[in-house]
C-alpha positions as CSV (number, residue, x, y, z in Angstrom):
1,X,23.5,-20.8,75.1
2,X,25.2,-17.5,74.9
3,X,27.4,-16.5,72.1
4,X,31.2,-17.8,72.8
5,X,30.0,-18.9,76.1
6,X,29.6,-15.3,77.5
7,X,26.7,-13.7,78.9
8,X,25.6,-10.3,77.4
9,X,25.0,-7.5,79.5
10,X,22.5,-5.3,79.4
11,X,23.2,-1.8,78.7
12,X,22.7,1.2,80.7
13,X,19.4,2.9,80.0
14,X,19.0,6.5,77.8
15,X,18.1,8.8,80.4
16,X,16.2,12.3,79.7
17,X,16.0,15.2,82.3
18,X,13.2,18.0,81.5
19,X,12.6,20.1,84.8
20,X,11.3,17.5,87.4
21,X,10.3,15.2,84.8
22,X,12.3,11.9,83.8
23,X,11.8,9.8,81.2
24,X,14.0,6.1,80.8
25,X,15.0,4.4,77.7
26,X,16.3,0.7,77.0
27,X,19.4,0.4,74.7
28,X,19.0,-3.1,75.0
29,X,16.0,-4.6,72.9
30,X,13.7,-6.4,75.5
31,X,15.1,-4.7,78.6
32,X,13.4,-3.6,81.3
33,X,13.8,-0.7,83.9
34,X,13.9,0.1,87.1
35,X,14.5,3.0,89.5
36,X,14.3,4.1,92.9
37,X,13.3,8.0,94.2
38,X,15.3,8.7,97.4
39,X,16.9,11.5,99.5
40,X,19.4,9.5,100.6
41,X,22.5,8.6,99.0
42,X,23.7,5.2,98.8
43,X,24.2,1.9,97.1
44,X,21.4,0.3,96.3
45,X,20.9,-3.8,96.3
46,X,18.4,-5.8,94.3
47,X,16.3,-5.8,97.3
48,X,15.8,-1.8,98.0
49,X,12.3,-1.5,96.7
50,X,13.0,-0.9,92.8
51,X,10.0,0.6,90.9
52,X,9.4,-0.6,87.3
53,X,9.4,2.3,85.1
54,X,6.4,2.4,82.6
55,X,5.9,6.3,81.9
56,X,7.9,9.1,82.7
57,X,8.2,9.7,86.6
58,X,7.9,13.4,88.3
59,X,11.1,13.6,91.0
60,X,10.5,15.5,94.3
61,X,13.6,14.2,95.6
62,X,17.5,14.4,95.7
63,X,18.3,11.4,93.7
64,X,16.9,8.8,91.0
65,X,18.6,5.3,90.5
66,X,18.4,3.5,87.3
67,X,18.7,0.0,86.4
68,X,18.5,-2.3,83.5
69,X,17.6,-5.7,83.3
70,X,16.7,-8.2,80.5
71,X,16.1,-11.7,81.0
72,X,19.3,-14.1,80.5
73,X,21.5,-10.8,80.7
74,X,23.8,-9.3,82.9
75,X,21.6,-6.3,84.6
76,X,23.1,-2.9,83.6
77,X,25.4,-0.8,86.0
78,X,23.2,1.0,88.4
79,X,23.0,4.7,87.1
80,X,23.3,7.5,90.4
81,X,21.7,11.2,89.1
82,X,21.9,13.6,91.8
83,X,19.0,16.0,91.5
């Protein structure tokens, strides 16, 4: 199903920073992303309350956490940006 029998991973997501404002972008065609706003720092599981990004997000807190995930794939490497 994969090519040579390896499954593709998604890549990690082109992030932009303009003042508070933060806007997301798949290098991987068909990917999706996630992220979670938070004042804590810490390693976030699958199961931490990941918000599906559709627009650019306004961040009021310390750090963002980024994920990307496509169907089939390998989800990205979570991305930490302290704020």
């Amino acid at each position: 199903m994969w090519p040579h029998g390896i499954q593709p991973k998604t890549q990690k997501p082109d992030i932009n920073i303009d003042g508070d404002l933060i806007s997301i972008k798949s290098k991987t065609v068909g990917a999706s992303n996630a992220f979670i706003i938070s004042d804590r720092d810490f390693e976030p599981s699958l199961d931490d309350g990941w918000k599906l990004y559709n627009k650019p997000v306004m961040v009021n807190k310390s750090y963002i956490y980024i994920i990307s995930t496509r169907i089939g794939f390998k989800d990205s490497d979570i991305t930490k940006i302290k704020l």
